[in-house]
N, C-alpha and C positions, 0 to 999 in steps of 0.2 A: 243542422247546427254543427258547427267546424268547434272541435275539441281541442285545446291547447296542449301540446305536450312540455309540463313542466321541466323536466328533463332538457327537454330541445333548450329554453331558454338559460336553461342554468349552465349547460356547456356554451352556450351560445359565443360567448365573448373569446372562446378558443379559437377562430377563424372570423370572429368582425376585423375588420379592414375600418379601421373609422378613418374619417375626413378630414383634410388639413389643410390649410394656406401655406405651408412650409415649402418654399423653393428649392427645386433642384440642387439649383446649384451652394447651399449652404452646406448641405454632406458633402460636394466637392469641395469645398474651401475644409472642413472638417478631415476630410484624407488627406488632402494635400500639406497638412499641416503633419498631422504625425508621419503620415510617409516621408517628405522632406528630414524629419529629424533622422530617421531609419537610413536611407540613401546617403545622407551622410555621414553615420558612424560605418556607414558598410565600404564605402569607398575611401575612407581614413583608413581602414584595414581595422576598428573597432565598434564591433558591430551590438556590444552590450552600451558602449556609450551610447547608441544611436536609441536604443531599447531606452536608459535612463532617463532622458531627452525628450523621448517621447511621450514620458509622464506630464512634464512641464507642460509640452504642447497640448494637453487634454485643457485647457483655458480656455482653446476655443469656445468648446460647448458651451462653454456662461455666456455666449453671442445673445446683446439683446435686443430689442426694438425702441430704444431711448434715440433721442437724436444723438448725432456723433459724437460731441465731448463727453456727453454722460457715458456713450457706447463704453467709450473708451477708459473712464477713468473706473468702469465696473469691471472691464475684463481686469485694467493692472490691479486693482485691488483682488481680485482674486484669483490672479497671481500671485501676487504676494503671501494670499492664504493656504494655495498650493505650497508655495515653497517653505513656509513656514511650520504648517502640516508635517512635510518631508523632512524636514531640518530636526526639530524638534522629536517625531519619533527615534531618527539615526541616532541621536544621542544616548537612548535608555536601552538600544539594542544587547546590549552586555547580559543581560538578564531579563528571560520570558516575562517576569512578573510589574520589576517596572516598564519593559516594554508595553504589555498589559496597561498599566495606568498610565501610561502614557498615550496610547488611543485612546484612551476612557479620557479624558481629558482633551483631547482633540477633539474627539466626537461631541462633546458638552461643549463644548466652543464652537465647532461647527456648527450644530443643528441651532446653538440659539443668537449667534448672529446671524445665519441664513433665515431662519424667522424670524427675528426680532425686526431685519430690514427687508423683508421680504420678496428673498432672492429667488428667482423663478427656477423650472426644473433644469439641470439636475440637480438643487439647493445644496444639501450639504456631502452630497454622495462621492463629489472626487477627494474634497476634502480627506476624507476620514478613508477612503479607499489608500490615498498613495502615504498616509499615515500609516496602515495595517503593512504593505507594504514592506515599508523603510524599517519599521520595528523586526522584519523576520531576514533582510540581511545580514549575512557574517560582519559580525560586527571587529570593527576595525576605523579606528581614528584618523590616521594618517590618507583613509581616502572616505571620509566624509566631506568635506570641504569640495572633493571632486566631486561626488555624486550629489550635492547641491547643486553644485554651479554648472553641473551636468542639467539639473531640472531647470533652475533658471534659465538658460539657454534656452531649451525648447518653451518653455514661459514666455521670453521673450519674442522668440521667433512666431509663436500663433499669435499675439501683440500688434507684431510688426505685418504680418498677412491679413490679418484683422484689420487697420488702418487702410492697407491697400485698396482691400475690398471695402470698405468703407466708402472711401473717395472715388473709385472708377466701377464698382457694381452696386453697391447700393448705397447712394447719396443720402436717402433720404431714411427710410425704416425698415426693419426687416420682421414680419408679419411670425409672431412665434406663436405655441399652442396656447388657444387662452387657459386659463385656471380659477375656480374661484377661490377667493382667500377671504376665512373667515378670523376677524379680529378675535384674539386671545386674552384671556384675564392675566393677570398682572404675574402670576407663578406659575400659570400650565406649562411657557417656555423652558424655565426652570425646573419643572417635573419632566418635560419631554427629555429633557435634553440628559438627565440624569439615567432616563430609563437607557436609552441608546447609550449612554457610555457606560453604563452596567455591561449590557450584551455583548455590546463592542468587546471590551475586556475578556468576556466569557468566551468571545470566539476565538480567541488566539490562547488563552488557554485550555479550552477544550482540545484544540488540535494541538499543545503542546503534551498534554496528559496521552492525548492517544497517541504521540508520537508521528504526527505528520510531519512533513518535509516543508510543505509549502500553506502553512497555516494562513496568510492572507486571503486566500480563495472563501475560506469559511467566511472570512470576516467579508469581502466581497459581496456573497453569497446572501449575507444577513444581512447587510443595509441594502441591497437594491430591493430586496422582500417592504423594508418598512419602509417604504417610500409612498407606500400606498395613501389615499386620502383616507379613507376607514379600511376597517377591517374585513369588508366584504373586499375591498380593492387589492387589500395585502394579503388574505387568501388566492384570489386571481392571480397574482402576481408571484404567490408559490406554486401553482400549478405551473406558471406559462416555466416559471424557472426550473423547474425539475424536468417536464415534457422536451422542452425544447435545448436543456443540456444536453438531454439523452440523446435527442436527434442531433444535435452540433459533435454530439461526440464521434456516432457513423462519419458524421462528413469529415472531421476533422483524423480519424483512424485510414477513410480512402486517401489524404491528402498525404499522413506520413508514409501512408505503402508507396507513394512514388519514390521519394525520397528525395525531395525537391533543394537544389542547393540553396543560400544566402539570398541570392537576391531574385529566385522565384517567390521564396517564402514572404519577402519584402513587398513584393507586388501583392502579390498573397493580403498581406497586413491590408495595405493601403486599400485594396477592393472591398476588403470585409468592414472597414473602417465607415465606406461610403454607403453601404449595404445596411449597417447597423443604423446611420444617422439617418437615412432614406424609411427604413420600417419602422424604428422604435417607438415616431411619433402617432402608426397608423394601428399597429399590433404587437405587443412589448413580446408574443410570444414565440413572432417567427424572427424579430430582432437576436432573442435572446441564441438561437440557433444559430447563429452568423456569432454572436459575441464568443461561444466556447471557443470555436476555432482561434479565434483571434489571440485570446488571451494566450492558449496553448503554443500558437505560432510565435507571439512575442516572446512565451520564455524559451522557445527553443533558438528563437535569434539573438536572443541574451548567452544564452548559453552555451560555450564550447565545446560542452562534452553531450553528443547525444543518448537521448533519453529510449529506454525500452515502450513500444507503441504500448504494449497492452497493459502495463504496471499504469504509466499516466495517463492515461484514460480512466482506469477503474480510481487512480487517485482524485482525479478532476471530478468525478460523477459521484462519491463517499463525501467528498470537502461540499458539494452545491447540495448533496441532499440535507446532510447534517448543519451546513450554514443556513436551507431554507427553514428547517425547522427551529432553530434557534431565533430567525430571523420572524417567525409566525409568531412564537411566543414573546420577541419584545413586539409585536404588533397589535396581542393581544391587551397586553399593556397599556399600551399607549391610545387604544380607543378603546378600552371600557373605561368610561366616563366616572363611575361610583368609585371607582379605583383611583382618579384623577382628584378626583374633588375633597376625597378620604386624604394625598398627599399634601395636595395643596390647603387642606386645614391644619397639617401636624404641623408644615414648614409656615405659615404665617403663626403658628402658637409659639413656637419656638423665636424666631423672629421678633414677635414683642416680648418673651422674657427676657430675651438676650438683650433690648434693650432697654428694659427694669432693670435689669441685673448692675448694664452697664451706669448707669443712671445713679 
């Protein structure tokens, strides 16, 4: 009689490899969108516009399997929520705190139109990422309006490569991960979406409290955590992200010891870009290995002054542990049920007094 080892099963999901219909070549159109923005601020001779840019180009990924006008009027729409996202946090950047509510406000708009119309992965996660973002640069008015119209650009440009490939590679559908999606009661959106913009908020002030440099990463860090369908999924999903920081971290420590110029680091970008979109859908944990580097690579192509390898690195691996924990606890949240049902009775109580009162 063959004995199971429970153990084996409960790591198990650390190296499954799950199965996909997802084509080759949609990671290729998914690099060649943020690379293209990249390439071009790098041969302008501005290689943090190209970084900016490159925000906007993250649209692609809302690529769906609707016929082509619907295709198309979901990506501009969320465009548009991108850049609205970006817009709106640049503004409150003056101060951590409304910066702070100001993601917490994004992230509540975020996650409950991406559920309410039930937008497929990555739902509400760029959103509220190039929000966290936009809140922790130096803030400065006179080049807000640039570093919109910086995002819009690459927005538009994944748009316009999207249409392309629309019409000359895939006419007809493009086969995405299924999901199931289970109908919500009338206020859980409204509790969801409260919970995550709580966190959200708590993650840009916790890294303002500790004094982080680059407090986005936490908040980063804690929305790809709650992304999870339950809480068995968003445990999983802080493992693969703490394990597989730490190994993106080695790779990306060999990669600054060369000391790769501009536009090694660029190709760099764009291979990791087709790497992430190629694994994410199969194993989020060896994806998330390829995403450290990326990210790191990005700010160091934004930035003109270089960084010491071993300060950001240990910076990079403090900001995903402490964002995954944060990011466990709103998930914790969010699927205990008794907890759900306890909010969604105070807010429908409140709700009918409020309109006795107004009555």
């Amino acid at each position: 009689m063959k004995v199971e080892n429970p153990l084996h099963h409960r790591f198990q999901y650390l190296l499954e490899i799950k199965q996909t219909e997802r084509k080759w070549h949609f990671p290729f159109l998914a690099a060649l969108c943020i690379g293209s923005c990249l390439f071009i601020g790098y041969f302008l001779g501005k290689p943090n516009y190209g970084a900016l840019s490159s925000l906007g180009a993250l649209t692609i990924l809302y690529f769906t399997s609707a016929p082509m006008a619907q295709r198309m009027i979901h990506l501009m729409v969320c465009a548009f929520g991108i850049v609205f996202s970006f817009t709106v946090s640049s503004f409150f950047g003056f101060n951590i705190y409304f910066a702070a509510l100001s993601v917490a406000v994004i992230s509540f708009l975020a996650h409950f139109i991406s559920s309410y119309f039930k937008i497929p992965p990555p739902g509400n996660f760029f959103f509220i990422m190039v929000a966290a973002m936009a809140s922790t640069y130096p803030f400065d008015p006179e080049l807000i309006p640039v570093r919109v119209g910086l995002v819009a650009m690459g927005a538009i440009l994944s748009c316009s490569l999207a249409f392309l490939y629309s019409v000359f590679v895939e006419k007809s559908e493009v086969v995405t991960v299924p999901r199931r999606i289970f109908n919500k009661r009338r206020y859980t959106r409204f509790v969801e979406s409260t919970i995550i913009g709580f966190f959200m908020a708590l993650t840009l002030i916790t890294g303002h409290l500790l004094e982080f440099k680059n407090t986005y990463w936490i908040s980063i860090a804690a929305v790809a955590i709650i992304q999870g369908r339950n809480f068995e999924h968003v445990r999983q999903r802080n493992t693969h992200r703490i394990l597989g920081t730490f190994i993106g971290i080695g790779l990306v420590w060999l990669i600054l010891l060369l000391d790769p110029d501009k536009i090694t680091m660029i190709i760099m970008i764009t291979v990791l870009q087709f790497m992430i979109e190629f694994l994410v859908v199969r194993n989020y944990g060896l994806a998330v290995i390829f995403i450290t580097p990326l990210t790191i690579l990005l700010a160091e192509t934004a930035s003109g002054a270089p960084h010491h390898v071993g300060s950001l690195m240990q910076a990079r691996l403090i900001d995903t542990i402490i964002g995954s924990l944060i990011g466990l606890a709103a998930g914790f949240f969010l699927h205990h049920q008794q907890i759900i049902n306890k909010l969604e009775k105070n807010i429908r109580f409140s709700y009918f007094r409020f309109k006795k009162l107004k009555k």
